[in-house]
C-alpha positions, 0 to 999 in steps of 0.5 A: 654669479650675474644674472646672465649666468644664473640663467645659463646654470637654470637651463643647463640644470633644467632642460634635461630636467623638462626633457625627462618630464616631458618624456615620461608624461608622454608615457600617459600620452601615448596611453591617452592616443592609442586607447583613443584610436582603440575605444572612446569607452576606453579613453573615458575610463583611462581618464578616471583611472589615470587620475585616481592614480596620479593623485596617489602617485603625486602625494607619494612622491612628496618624499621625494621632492623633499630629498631634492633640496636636502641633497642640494644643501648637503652637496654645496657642503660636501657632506656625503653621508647626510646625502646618503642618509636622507635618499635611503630613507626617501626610499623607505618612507616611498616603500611603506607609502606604496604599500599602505595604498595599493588596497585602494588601487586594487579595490577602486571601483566602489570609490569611483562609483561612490564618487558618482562615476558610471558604473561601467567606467568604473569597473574598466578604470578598476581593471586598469588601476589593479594591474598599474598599482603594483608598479607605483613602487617602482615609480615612486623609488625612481622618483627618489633616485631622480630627485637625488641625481638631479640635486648632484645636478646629474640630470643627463642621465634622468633624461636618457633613461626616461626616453628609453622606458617610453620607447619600451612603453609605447611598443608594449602598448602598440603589441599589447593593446591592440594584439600585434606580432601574436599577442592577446588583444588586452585594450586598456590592461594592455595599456597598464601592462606596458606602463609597469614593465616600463617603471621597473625598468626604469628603476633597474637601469637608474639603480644600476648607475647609482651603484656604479657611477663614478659621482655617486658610487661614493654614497653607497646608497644600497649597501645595507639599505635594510637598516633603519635611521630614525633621525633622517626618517623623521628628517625626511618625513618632516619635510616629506608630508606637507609636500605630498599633502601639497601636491594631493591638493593641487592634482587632486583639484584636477583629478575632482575635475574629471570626476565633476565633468564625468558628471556632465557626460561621457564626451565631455570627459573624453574632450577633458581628457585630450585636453588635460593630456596637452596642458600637462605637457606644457606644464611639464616645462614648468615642473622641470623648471620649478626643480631647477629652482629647488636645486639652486635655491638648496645650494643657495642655502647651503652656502647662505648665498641670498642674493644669489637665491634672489637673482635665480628666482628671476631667471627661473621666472623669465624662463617660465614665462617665455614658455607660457607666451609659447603655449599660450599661442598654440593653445589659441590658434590651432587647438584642433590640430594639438587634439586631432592626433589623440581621437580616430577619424573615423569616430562618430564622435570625433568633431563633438570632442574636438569642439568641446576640448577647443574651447577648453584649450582656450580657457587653458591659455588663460590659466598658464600665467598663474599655474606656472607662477604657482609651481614656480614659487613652489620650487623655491619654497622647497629649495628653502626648505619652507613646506608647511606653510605652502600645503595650507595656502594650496588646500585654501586656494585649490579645494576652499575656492578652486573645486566650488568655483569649477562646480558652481560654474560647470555644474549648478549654472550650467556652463559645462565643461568651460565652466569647471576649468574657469574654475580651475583658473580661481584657485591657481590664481589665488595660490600664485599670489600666496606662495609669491608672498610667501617667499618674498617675505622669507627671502626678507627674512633670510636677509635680515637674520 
């Protein structure tokens, strides 16, 4: 394939991909703005319950971000029954992982107040997490039925779906928030309500197209689901964990963010927050992107194509960096407006939160370039099948350089919330260089071997 054409296929494959990852953030958006518009106390404790969770949900779903690349590679094989035999057990392994850590959810708030997080946010951000982790099951299993579609490259159908459980999700809140149409007024266990029913719907719908869909019927991947494949758990697991331990290293390095700045005071947890909501978004384009690379980099693999793993890296680089130039200019020219929406105008505190979260948007246009780079090479590796050495490079550069730097600076000397995300900027641009390496040095060993 020529360059041109690699980029047509990163885009057919990848723009579903980043419209279903922007729509199912947009379900923690329309969380973010409703419980804005409901309570500022609300919002602070959604912020530290949002980040606990997705630090476990994230480490979780390492399984199945390793079922992505194995379904790829055996697709451009036409091997069905390693396909099948791999997403069953993604699926099992996403099950126990679930169940080992609900505990943890249920019972969050001592963690929270451990972490020295106030004690009232973290009761109401326990509340939140009691009801929401008895969907991380669902979520986790959607995950592995989404990665296993998008490495059949049936990604339209990822993207219907996901549109669909957050219209369900954005009207759960609005009835169940604030107590329309006759409902009990439930704020913030309303929120978490809604986004449970939206994750077993999801996964009802998405199991319902696997089981009858013409291109995946032919994998059978319920029929006796019950029975276990030690070779492919192991398979799975292998290339599962480093990924999740991955993932727990860079989000977690967020979510220690929060935790630093909750710290610092209520109003610049909330402005973190809103500001945190909008980078994400943006970075959901890289995220959708970066599986893109995982899918052709697999196929790739499987029919040991390494200049065509050479030329797609470069299309899926200048697509990302088309995407940063984008936000970069958004994020430098109209912070108040992206943050206006997510905070009630009548609130007493409305203009310090905007202030703070503008100046933290600034110093977000600066970490776009590096934080794209990093997932980026992280799809490629993955698509390489390359994930132990990735997990050591992420814990270095997030938690050896990237957490002290954010405390250092927010906390010890005082720069405050700017601070801590300057931080941010020192482990992502160390992580960026490593993993560039890293798959510069393996794409050189392919080759010559």
């Amino acid at each position: 394939m020529t360059f041109p054409q690699h980029l047509r296929a990163v885009l057919v494959l990848g723009l579903p991909l980043v419209g279903s990852h922007l729509a199912q953030f947009s379900v923690h958006v329309v969380d973010t703005i409703m419980l804005g518009w409901y309570d500022v106390t609300a919002l602070a404790a959604s912020v530290l319950a949002t980040s606990f969770f997705f630090v476990i949900f994230i480490m979780g779903a390492g399984f199945s971000f390793a079922v992505m690349p194995m379904v790829a590679e055996a697709a451009a094989s036409d091997d069905a029954t390693r396909i099948r035999r791999v997403t069953r057990m993604g699926l099992w392994l996403s099950v126990l992982f679930a169940l080992v850590f609900l505990p943890l959810m249920i019972w969050s708030a001592p963690v929270l107040r451990a972490l020295g997080q106030n004690p009232e946010l973290s009761l109401l951000a326990q509340d939140y997490l009691a009801i929401v982790g008895f969907g991380l099951i669902p979520a986790l299993l959607v995950m592995v039925i989404k990665s296993y579609l998008a490495a059949l490259e049936r990604t339209a159908v990822v993207l219907w779906v996901t549109i669909l459980a957050v219209l369900l999700n954005s009207a759960m809140n609005y009835v169940l928030i604030f107590g329309k149409f006759g409902a009990p007024e439930m704020g913030l266990r309303g929120a978490a309500i809604a986004s449970v029913v939206a994750q077993i719907a999801s996964l009802l719908v998405l199991g319902a197209y696997v089981a009858r869909g013409s291109a995946t019927r032919e994998h059978a991947l319920f029929q006796r689901i019950w029975r276990p494949d030690p070779e492919a758990f192991r398979e799975v697991f292998r290339l599962g964990w480093p990924i999740g331990l991955t993932n727990l290293a860079e989000s977690g390095m967020f979510s220690a963010s929060a935790l630093i700045i909750g710290l610092i005071g209520t109003l610049p947890l909330a402005a973190h927050g809103i500001a945190l909501q909008i980078t994400a978004a943006t970075f959901m384009v890289h995220v959708g992107l970066s599986q893109a690379a995982t899918v052709r980099a697999g196929r790739a693999m499987g029919r040991r194509d390494w200049s065509g793993l050479a030329r797609g890296a470069r299309a899926v680089v200048l697509l990302s960096f088309g995407a940063v130039v984008l936000a970069t200019i958004a994020f430098l020219t109209v912070p108040e407006m992206l943050m206006s929406g997510f905070l009630d105008p009548e609130s007493p505190d409305r203009e310090a939160i905007l202030a703070i979260g503008a100046s933290l948007l600034a110093v977000a246009a600066l970490f776009q370039l590096v934080d794209a780079g990093q997932v980026m090479a992280l799809g490629l590796l993955r698509g390489m099948q390359d994930t132990r050495w990735p997990m050591y490079a992420a814990a270095i550069s997030y938690w050896g350089l990237g957490i002290p730097a954010s405390y250092v600076l927010g906390v010890t000397l005082g720069f405050g919330g700017v601070g801590v995300w300057l931080g941010l900027v020192i482990g992502l641009l160390f992580a960026s260089a490593a993993l560039w390496w890293r798959f510069g040095r393996r794409l050189r060993e392919l080759r010559a071997g």
